[in-house]
C-alpha positions in Angstrom: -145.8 -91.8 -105.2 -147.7 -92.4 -108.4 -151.4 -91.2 -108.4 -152.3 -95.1 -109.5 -150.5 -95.9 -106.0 -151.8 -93.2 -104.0 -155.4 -93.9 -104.7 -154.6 -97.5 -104.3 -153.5 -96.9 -100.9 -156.1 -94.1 -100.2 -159.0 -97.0 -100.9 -157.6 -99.6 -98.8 -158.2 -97.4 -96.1 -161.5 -96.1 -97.3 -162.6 -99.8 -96.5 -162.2 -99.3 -92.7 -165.1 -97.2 -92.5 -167.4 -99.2 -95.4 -167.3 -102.3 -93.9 -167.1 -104.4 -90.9 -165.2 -107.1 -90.5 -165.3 -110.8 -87.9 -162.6 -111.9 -86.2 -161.9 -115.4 -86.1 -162.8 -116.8 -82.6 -160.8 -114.0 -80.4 -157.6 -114.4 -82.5 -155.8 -111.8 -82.9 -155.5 -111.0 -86.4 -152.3 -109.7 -87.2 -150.0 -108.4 -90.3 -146.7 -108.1 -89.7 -143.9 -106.9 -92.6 -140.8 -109.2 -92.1 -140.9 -112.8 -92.0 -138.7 -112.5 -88.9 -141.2 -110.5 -86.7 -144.3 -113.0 -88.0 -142.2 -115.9 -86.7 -141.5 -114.0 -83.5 -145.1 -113.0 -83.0 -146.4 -117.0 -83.8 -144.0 -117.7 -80.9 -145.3 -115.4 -78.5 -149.1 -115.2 -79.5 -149.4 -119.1 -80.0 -153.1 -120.4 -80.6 -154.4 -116.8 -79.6 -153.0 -115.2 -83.0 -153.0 -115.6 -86.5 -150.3 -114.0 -88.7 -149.5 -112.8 -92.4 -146.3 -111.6 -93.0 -146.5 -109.1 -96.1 -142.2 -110.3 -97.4 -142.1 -114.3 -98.4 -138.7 -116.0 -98.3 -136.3 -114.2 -100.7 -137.8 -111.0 -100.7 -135.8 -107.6 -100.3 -137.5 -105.4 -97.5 -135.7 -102.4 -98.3 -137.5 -102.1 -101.9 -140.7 -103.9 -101.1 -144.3 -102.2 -102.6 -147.2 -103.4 -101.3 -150.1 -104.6 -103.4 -153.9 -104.0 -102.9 -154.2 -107.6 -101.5 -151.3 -106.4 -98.7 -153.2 -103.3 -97.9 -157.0 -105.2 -97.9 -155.4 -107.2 -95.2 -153.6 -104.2 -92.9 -157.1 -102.8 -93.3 -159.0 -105.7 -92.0 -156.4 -106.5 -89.4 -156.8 -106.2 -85.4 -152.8 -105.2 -85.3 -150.1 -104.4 -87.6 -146.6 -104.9 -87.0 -143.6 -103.3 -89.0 -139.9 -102.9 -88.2 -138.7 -99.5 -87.9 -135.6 -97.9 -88.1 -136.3 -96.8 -92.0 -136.1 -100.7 -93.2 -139.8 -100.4 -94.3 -139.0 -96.7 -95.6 -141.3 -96.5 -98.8 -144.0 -97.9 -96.3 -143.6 -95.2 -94.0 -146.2 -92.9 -95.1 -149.4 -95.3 -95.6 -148.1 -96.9 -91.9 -148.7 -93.3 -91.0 -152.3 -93.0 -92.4 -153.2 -96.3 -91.1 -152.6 -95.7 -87.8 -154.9 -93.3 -87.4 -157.6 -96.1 -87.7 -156.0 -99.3 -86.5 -153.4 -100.6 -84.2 -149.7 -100.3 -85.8 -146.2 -100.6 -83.9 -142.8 -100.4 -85.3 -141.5 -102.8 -82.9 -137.3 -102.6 -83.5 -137.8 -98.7 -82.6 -138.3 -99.9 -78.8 -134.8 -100.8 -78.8 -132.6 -98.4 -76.9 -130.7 -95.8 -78.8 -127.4 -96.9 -77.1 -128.1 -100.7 -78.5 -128.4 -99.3 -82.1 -125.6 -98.5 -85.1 -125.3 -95.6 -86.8 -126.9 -95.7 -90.5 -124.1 -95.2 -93.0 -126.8 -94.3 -96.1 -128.5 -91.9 -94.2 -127.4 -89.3 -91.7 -129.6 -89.1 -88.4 -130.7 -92.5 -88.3 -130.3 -95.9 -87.5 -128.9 -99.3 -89.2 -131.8 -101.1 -88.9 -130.9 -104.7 -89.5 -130.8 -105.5 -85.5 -132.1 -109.0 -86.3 -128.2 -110.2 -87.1 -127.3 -110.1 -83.5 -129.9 -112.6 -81.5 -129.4 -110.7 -77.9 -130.7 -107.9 -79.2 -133.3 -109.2 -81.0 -134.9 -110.7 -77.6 -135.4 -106.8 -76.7 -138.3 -106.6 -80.3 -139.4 -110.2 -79.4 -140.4 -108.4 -76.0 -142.0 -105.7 -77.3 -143.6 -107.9 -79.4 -144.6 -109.5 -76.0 -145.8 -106.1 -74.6 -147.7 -104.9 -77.7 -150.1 -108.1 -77.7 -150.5 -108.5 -73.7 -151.9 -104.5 -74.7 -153.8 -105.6 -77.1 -155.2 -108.8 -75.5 -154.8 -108.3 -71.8 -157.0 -111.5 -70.8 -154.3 -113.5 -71.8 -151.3 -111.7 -70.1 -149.9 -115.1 -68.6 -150.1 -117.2 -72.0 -147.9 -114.7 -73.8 -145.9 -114.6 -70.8 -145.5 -118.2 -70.5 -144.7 -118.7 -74.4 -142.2 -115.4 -74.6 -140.1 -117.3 -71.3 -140.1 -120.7 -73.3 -139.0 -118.8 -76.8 -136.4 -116.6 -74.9 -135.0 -119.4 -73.4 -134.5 -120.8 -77.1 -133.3 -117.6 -78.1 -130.9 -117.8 -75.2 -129.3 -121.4 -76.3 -128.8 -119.8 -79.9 -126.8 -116.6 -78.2 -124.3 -119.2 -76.8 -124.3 -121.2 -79.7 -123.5 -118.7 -82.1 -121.2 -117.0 -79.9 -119.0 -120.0 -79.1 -119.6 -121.2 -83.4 -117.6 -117.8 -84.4 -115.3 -117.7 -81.7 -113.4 -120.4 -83.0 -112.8 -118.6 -86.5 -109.1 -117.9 -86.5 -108.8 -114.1 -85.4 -106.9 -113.5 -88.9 -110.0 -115.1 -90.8 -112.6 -112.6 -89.1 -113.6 -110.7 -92.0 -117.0 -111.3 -93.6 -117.7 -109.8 -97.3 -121.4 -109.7 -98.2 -123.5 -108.6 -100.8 -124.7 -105.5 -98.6 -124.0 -104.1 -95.7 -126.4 -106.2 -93.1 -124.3 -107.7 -90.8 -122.7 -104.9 -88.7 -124.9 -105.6 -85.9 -123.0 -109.6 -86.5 -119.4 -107.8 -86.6 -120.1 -105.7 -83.5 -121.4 -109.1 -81.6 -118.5 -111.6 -82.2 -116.0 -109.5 -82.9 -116.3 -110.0 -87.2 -115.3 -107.1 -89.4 -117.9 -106.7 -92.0 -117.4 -105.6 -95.7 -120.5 -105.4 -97.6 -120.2 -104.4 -101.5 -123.7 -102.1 -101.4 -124.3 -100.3 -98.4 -127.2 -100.6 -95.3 -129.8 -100.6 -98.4 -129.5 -102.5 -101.3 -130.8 -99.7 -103.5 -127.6 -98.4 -103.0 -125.0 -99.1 -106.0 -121.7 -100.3 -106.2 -119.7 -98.8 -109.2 -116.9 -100.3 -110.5 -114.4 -97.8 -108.7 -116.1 -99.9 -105.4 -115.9 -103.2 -106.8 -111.8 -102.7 -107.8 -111.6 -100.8 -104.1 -112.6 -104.5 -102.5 -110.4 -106.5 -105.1 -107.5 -104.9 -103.8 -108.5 -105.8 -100.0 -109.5 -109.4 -101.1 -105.9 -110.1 -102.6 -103.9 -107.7 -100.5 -105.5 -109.4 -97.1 -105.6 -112.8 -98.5 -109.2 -113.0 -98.1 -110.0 -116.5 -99.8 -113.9 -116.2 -98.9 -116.9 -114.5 -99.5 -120.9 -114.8 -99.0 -123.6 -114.3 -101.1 -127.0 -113.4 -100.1 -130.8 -115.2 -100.6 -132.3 -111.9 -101.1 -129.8 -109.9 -102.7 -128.4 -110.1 -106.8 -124.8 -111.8 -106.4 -124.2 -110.1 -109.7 -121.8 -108.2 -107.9 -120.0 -110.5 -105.8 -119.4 -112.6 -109.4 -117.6 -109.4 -110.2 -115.6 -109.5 -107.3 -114.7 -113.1 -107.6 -113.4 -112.6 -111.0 -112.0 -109.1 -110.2 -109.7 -111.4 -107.8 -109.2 -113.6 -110.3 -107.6 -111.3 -112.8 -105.2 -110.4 -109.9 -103.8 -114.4 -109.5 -106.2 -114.2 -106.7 -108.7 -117.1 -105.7 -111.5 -116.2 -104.2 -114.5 -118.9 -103.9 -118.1 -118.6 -102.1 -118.6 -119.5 -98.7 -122.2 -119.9 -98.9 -125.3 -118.4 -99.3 -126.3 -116.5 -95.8 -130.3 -115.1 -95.5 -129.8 -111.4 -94.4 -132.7 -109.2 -95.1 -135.4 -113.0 -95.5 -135.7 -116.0 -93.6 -135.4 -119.3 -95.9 -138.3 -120.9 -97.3 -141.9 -121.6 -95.5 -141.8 -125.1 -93.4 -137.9 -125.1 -93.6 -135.8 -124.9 -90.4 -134.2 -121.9 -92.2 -138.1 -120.5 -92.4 -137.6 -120.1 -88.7 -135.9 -117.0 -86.7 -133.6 -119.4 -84.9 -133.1 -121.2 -88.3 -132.0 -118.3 -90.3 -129.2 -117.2 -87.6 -128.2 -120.7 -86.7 -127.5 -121.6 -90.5 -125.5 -118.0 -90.9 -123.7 -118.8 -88.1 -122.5 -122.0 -88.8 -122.2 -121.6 -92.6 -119.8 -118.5 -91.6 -118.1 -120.5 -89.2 -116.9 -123.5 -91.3 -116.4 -121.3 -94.7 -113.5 -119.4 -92.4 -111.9 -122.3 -90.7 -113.9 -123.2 -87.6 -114.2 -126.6 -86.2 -117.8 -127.1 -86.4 -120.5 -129.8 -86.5 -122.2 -129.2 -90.5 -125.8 -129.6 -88.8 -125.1 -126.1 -86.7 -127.0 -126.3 -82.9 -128.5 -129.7 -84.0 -125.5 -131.0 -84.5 -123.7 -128.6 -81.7 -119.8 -128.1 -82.0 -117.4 -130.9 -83.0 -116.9 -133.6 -80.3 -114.2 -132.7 -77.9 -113.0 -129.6 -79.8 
């Protein structure tokens, strides 16, 4: 860490105990990292929260700095929520030092250890992009749940009440995804991604998963990695591929023309939001959004009969 960054950090926290701050009518104020736990924790906290989440649409998690601005508002926050499982791993050490003077929970690391996937990057822990698979993400939205009922035990039955609603939302987007994918022919069933996020998708609906960079997207392909997947591509027959909103598809252009070269066609089968929900106000800015448009972009790209408008439109008529 750079001495610039380190006292940049070091006087974010200096403010906790040179100022006071007011909090805004009994809300709770909260900073969360991912866009996917702020949307989870506006579901659950309703009126009784307001939330900032640190990564916009688009952005990368896994090389994410904070500015001062991001750590003025962890400082002056009632609650800080981060992932976990290393996703936030240059953040770990100023989580650390903040918690010694305000509220912060890594809410994916709840999860049981039998739920998660081995990290391929780094030995000992855990591939921590859970949010691909929605029936396991219920398990953070209810720690989520947990964490503010601790926090704000007075209103114990209003989180209650809006975690049953959401979960039963969640719920209708398990069965449609579920039954979305499990019309992809079982010969079509291969996914090839920018990185290496959706294992936690494979392991769910039976996909396998081929991602150019690995768990992290600091990780580098080489060109010995790019001709490795040019010879699956036209030795499978693979005809598709996906790029990702938060991830270079510098890459995958090399890949498509890798294929190429071979007499292979290979085209895009959309854009799919791994590590970042889509854009603010957007149904894709929403949790349920973001996995119902991967869902049923993946779906139809491979050969499944399904309605373009994904759970809106719900699966073609009759089919």
């Amino acid at each position: 860490m750079s001495v610039t960054r380190r006292a940049a950090l070091l006087g974010g926290l200096a403010v906790l105990g040179t100022a006071r701050f007011a909090q805004a009518a009994g809300q709770l104020n909260i900073v969360a990292t991912t866009g996917m736990i702020a949307d989870a924790t506006r579901r659950v906290g309703g009126d009784l929260v307001t939330v900032r989440a640190l990564m916009g649409p688009g952005v990368d998690p896994h090389g994410y700095r904070q500015t001062r601005s991001d750590i003025v508002a962890m400082t002056r926050s009632d609650l800080v929520l981060w992932h976990g499982l290393y996703l936030e791993a240059q953040m770990e050490r100023f989580f650390e030092e903040l918690g010694g003077k305000r509220q912060v929970v890594a809410v994916a690391e709840a999860l049981p250890k039998d739920s998660l996937l081995s990290h391929a990057d780094y030995d000992g822990r855990y591939d921590p992009h859970v949010w691909m698979d929605p029936a396991t993400w219920i398990g953070v939205v209810q720690e989520i749940t947990r964490t503010l009922i601790a926090a704000r035990p007075e209103h114990t039955a209003a989180f209650e009440t809006n975690t049953a609603s959401y979960t039963k939302e969640l719920d209708a987007l398990v069965t449609y995804t579920a039954e979305a994918l499990r019309r992809v022919p079982q010969d079509q069933r291969v996914l090839v991604t920018a990185h290496d996020a959706f294992s936690y998708f494979g392991k769910a609906y039976d996909f396998e998963v081929i991602g150019i960079q690995g768990i992290s997207t600091a990780s580098e392909a080489g060109l010995n990695r790019i001709s490795e997947l040019v010879d699956v591509l036209v030795e499978r027959n693979i005809g598709a591929v996906f790029v990702e909103t938060s991830v270079s598809d510098r890459n995958m252009r090399a890949l498509i023309e890798g294929a190429a070269a071979r007499g292979h066609e290979v085209r895009i089968g959309g854009s799919l939001y791994s590590d970042a929900m889509g854009a603010d106000g957007t149904y894709e800015g929403t949790y349920i959004g973001m996995i119902d448009h991967n869902a049923t972009t993946i779906a139809r790209a491979l050969g499944a009969d399904v309605a373009p408008g994904g759970m809106s439109g719900k699966l073609v008529q009759g089919s």
